[in-house]
C-alpha positions as CSV (number, residue, x, y, z in Angstrom):
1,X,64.3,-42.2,60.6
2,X,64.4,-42.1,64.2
3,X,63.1,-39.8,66.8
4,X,65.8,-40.0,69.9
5,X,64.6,-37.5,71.9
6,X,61.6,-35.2,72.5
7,X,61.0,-32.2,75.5
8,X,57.3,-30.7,75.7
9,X,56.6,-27.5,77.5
10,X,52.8,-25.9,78.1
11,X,51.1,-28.2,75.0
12,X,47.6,-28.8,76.2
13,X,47.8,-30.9,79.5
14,X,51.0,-31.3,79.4
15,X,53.3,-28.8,81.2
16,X,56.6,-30.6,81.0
17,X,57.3,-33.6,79.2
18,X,60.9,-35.1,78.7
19,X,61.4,-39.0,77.0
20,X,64.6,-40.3,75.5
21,X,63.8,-43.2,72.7
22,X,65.3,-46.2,71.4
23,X,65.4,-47.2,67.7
24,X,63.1,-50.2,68.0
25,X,60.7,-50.5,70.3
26,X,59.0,-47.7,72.8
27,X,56.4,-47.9,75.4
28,X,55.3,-44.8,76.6
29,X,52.7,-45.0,79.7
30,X,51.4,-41.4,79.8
31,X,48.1,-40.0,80.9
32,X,48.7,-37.5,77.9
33,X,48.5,-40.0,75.2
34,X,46.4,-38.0,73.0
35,X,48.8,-34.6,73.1
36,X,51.8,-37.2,72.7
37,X,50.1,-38.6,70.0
38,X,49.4,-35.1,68.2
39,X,53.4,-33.4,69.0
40,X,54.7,-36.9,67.2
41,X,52.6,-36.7,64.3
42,X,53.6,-32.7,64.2
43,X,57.2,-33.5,64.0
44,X,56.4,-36.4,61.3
45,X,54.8,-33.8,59.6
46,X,52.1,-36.1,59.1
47,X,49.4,-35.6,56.8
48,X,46.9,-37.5,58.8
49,X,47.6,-34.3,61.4
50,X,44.4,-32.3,60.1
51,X,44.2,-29.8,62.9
52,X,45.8,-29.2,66.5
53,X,43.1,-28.4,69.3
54,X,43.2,-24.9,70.1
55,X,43.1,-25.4,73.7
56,X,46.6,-27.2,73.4
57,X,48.3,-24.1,72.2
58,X,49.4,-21.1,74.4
59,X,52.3,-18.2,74.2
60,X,54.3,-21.1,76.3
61,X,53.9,-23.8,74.3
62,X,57.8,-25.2,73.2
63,X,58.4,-28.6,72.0
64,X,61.7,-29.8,71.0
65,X,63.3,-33.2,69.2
66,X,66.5,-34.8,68.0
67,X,65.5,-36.2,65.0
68,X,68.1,-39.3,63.5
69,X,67.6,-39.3,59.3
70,X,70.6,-41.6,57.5
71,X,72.6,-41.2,60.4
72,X,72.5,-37.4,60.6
73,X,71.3,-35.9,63.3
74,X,68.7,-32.5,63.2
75,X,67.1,-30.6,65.9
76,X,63.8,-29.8,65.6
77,X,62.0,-26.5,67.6
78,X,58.1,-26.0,67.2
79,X,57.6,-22.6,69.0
80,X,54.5,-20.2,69.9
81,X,53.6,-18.2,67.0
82,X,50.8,-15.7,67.3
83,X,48.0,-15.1,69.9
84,X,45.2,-14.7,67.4
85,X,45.3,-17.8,65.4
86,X,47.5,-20.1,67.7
87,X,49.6,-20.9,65.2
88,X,53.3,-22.4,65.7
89,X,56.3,-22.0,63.7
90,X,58.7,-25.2,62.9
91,X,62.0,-25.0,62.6
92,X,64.7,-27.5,61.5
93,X,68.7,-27.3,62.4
94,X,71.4,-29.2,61.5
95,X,74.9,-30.3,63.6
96,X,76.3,-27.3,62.4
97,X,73.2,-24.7,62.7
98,X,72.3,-24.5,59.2
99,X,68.5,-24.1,58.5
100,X,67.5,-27.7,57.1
101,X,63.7,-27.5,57.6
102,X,62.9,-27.2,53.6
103,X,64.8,-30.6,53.5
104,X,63.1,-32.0,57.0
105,X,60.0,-31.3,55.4
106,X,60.4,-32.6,52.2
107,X,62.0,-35.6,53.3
108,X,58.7,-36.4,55.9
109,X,56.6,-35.5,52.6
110,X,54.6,-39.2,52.3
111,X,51.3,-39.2,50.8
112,X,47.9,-38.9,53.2
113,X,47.3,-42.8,53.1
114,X,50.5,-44.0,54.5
115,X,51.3,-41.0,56.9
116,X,47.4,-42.4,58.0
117,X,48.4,-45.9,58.4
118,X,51.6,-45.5,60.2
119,X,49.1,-44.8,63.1
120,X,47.6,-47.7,64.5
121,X,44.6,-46.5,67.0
122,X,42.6,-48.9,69.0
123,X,39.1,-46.7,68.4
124,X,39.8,-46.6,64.0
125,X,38.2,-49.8,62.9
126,X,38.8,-48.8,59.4
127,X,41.6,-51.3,59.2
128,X,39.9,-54.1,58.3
129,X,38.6,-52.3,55.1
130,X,41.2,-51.1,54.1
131,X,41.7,-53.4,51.1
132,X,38.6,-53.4,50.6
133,X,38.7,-49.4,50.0
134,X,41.2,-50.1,47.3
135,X,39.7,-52.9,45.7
136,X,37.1,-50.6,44.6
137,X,34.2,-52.7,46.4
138,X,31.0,-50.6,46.4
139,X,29.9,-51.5,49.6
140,X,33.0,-50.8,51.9
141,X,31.8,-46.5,51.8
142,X,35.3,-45.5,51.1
143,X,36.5,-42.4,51.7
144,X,35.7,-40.4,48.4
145,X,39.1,-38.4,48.3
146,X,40.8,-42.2,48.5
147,X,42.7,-41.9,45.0
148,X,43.9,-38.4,45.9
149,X,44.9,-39.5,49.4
150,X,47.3,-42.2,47.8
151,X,48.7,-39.6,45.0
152,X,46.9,-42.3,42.8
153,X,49.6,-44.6,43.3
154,X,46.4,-46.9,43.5
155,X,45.1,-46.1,40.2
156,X,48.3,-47.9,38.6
157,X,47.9,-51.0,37.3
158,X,51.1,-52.4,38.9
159,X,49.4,-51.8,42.4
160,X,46.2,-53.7,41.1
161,X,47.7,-56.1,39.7
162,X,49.7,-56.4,43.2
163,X,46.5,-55.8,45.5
164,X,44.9,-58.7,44.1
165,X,47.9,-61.2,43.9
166,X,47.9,-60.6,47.8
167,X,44.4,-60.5,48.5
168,X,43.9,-64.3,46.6
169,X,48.0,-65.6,48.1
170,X,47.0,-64.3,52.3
171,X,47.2,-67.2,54.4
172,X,44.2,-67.4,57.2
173,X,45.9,-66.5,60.5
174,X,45.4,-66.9,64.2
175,X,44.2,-63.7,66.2
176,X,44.7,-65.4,69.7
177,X,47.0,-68.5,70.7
178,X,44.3,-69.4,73.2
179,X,41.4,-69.4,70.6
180,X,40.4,-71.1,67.3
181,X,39.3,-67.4,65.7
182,X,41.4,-67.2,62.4
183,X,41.5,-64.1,60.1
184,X,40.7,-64.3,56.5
185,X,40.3,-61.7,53.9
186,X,37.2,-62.6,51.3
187,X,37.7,-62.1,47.1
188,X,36.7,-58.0,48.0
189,X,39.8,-57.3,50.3
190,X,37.9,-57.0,53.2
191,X,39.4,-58.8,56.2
192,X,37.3,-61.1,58.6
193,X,36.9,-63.7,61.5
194,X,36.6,-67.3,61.2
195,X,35.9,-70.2,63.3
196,X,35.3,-73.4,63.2
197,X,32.7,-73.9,65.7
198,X,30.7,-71.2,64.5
199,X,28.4,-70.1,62.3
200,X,27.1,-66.8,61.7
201,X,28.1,-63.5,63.0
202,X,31.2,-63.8,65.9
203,X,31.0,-61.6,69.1
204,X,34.7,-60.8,69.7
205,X,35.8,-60.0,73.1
206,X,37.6,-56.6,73.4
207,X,40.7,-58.1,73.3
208,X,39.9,-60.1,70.7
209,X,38.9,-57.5,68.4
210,X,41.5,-55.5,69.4
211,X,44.1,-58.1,68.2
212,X,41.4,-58.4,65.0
213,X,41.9,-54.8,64.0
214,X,45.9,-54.7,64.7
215,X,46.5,-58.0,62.4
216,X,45.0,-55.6,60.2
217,X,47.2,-53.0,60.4
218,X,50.3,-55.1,60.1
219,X,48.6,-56.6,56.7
220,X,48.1,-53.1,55.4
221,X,51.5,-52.0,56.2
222,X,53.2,-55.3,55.0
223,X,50.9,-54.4,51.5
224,X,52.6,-51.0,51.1
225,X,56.2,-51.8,52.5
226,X,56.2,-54.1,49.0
227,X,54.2,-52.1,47.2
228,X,57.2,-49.3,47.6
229,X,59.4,-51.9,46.9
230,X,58.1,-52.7,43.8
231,X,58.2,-49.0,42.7
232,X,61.5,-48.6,44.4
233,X,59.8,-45.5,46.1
234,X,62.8,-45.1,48.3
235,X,60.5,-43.1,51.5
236,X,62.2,-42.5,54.7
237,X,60.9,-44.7,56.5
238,X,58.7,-42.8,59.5
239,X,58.2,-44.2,63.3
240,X,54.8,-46.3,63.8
241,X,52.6,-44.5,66.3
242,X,50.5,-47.2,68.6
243,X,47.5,-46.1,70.7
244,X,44.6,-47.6,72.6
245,X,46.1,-50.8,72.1
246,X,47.5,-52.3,75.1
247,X,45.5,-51.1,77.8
248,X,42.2,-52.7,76.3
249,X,44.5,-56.2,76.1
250,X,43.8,-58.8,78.6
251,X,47.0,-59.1,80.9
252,X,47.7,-62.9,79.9
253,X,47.2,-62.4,76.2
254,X,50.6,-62.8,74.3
255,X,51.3,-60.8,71.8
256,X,54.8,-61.4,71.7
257,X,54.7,-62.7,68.0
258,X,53.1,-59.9,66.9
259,X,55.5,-57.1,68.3
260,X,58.1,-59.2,66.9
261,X,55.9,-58.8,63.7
262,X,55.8,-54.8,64.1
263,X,59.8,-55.1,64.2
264,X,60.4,-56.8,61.1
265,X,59.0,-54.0,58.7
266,X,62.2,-51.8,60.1
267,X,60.7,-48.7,62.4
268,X,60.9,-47.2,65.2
269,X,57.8,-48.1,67.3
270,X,56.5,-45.9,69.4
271,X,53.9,-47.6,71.9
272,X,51.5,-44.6,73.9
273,X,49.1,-46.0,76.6
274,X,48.0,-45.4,80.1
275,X,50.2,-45.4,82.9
276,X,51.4,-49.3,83.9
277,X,53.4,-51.6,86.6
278,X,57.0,-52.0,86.0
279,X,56.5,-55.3,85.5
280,X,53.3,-55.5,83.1
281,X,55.4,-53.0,81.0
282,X,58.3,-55.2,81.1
283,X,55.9,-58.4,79.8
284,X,55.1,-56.3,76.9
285,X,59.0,-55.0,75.8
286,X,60.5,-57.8,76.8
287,X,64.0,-57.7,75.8
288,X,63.0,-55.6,72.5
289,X,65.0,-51.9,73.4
């Protein structure tokens, strides 16, 4: 799926809001990041979408999308509801004006684990346990509701049988050209930082750790793009959301392989950060539209 167009009226800070959005890759340099972040995850109909702050929500609140699903084109309204409880009403149309939001929502229906890590965020360091989680190792604290949160897809013993295969196959990789830091994943599933030179604990820069944490997200996602191959799970595939990510980058660091990376597992990504020169904006798209 691909989300081609959004408008936002009166939703928290944000009293108009208008973006037009490519299939592949989007940055979008926004003071209103976090409201951005919430009205995409509302159209995804994403699980990981708890609760919407109260204060975001008035009687003018409006947002609106064109929504791109196997070529088909729907129009999505999420509208002011009631005063008492803030509630909003969604509302799917087709081309022709029939009602598809049963189908909209049905489609968009993933289980809370993967609508969770289609959302990279630069302050969740939970990626590099993620395995970890799912390997079942005791000291990782995973979240108690974990098999529940995967419909207990992980409870199968095709995806253990897969989890390990790729925990003891991953190759150590690079987290910075400029550096000899390499990331490894140990016999639990729980990613980490190697170097050469040192021994003991490693104080990553903030760019450095923020490179650590989004290798990790790319391995995660990589895991369950086969492991819904394998069980020829047929999802729609939803946008990946990005945020907190580039602004905490150093300006020289390349990270060119790695959107390239983010590209290759066939979304729509959707980039939010704080506002940025033409220029610096252009390093990071490149020719990717």
């Amino acid at each position: 799926m691909i989300i081609k167009h959004i408008i936002v009226r009166n939703f928290g800070a944000v009293k108009f809001y208008d973006t037009a959005l490519s299939s592949k890759l989007n940055i979008l340099d926004t003071n209103f990041a976090d409201e951005i972040s919430t009205i995409i995850k509302l159209l995804l109909c994403s699980k990981s979408l708890r609760y919407i702050q109260s204060d975001y929500v008035s009687e003018e609140t409006f947002i609106a999308a064109e929504v791109m699903i196997d070529e088909n084109m729907y129009f999505v309204e999420v509208k002011f509801v009631d005063d008492n409880s803030k509630t909003l009403s969604f509302t799917v149309k087709d081309v022709s004006g029939n009602n598809r939001t049963k189908f909209y929502i049905n489609t968009m229906s993933h289980c809370m684990e993967q609508d969770t890590i289609d959302n990279f965020d630069g302050r969740n360091n939970s990626f590099p346990l993620r395995l970890c989680w799912y390997m079942g190792c005791d000291d990782c604290d995973a979240p108690n509701d974990l098999y529940d949160r995967t419909n207990y897809v992980m409870s199968t013993k095709m995806f253990r049988s897969y989890l390990t295969k790729y925990i003891k196959n991953f190759k150590p990789e690079l987290i910075n050209n400029k550096k000899k830091y390499k990331i490894c994943i140990n016999k639990h599933g729980k990613f980490k930082v190697l170097c050469p030179d040192v021994y003991g604990e490693i104080n990553l820069s903030q760019t450095d750790e923020k490179l650590f944490w989004y290798i990790c997200f790319l391995n995660v996602a990589e895991f369950w793009e086969d492991i819904e191959k394998i069980r020829n799970m047929h999802y729609e595939k939803k946008p990946l959301l990005i945020n907190n990510f580039l602004e905490f980058l150093d300006q020289s660091t390349d990270i060119n392989s790695l959107i390239e990376r983010t590209i290759q597992l066939g979304r729509q990504i959707i980039i939010l950060t704080l506002p940025m020169k033409k220029q610096m904006k252009k390093k990071w798209m490149g020719d990717k539209k």
